[in-house]
C-alpha positions as CSV (number, residue, x, y, z in Angstrom):
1,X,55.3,85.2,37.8
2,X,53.0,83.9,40.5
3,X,54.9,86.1,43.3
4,X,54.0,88.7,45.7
5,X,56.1,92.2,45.6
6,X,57.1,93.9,48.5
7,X,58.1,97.8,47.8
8,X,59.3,100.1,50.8
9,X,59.2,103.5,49.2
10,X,60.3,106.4,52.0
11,X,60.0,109.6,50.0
12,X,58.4,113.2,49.9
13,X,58.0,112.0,46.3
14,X,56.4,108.5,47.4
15,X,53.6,108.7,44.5
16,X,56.0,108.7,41.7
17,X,58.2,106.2,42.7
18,X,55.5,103.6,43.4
19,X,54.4,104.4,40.0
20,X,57.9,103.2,38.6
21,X,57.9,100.3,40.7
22,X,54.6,99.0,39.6
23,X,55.9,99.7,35.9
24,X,58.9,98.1,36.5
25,X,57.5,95.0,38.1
26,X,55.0,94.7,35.3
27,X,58.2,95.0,32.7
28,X,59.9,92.0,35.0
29,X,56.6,89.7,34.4
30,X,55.9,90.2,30.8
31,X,59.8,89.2,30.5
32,X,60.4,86.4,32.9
33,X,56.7,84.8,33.7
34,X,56.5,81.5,32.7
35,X,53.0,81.5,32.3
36,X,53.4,83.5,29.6
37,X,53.8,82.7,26.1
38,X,55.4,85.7,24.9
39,X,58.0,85.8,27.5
40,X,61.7,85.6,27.1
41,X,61.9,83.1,30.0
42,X,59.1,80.8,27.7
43,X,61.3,81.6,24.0
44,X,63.7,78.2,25.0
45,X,61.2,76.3,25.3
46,X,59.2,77.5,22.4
47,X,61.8,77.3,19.7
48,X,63.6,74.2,21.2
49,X,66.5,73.3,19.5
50,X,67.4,77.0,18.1
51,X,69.5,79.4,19.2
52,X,67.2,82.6,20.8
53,X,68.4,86.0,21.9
54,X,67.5,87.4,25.4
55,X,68.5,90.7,27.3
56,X,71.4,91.1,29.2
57,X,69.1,90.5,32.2
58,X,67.6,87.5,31.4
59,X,70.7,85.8,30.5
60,X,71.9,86.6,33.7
61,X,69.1,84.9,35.2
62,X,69.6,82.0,33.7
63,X,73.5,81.4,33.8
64,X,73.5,81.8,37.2
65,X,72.0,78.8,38.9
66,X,73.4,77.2,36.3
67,X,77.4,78.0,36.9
68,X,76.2,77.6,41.1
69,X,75.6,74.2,40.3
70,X,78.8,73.6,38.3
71,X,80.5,74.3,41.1
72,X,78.9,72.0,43.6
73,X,80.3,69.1,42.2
């Protein structure tokens, strides 16, 4: 996504978790990068005009900002 990823891991166990952190943070960027194509961030603008199903997670994402700015009016 163009973003650096900080993860603080304080564990006897510290190998494992960095290994789900790094899989996690590579799930977040195939879903949400906008440089990529086959993201569900990128699906909007690819099929403009028709209605596209994202996770729970992504629409979160994206209705947020967008009812924070309702409400600045």
């Amino acid at each position: 996504m163009g973003s650096d990823a900080h993860v603080l891991i304080s564990s006897a166990h510290a190998d494992a978790h960095v290994d789900v952190a790094c899989r996690r943070i590579e799930q977040l960027e195939a879903r949400w990068s906008r440089f990529r194509a086959d993201s569900e961030i990128s699906q909007p603008n690819r099929l403009a005009g028709h209605p596209v199903v994202v996770t729970r997670g992504t629409y979160a994402l994206v209705a947020r900002p967008g009812a924070a700015a309702g409400s600045a009016d």
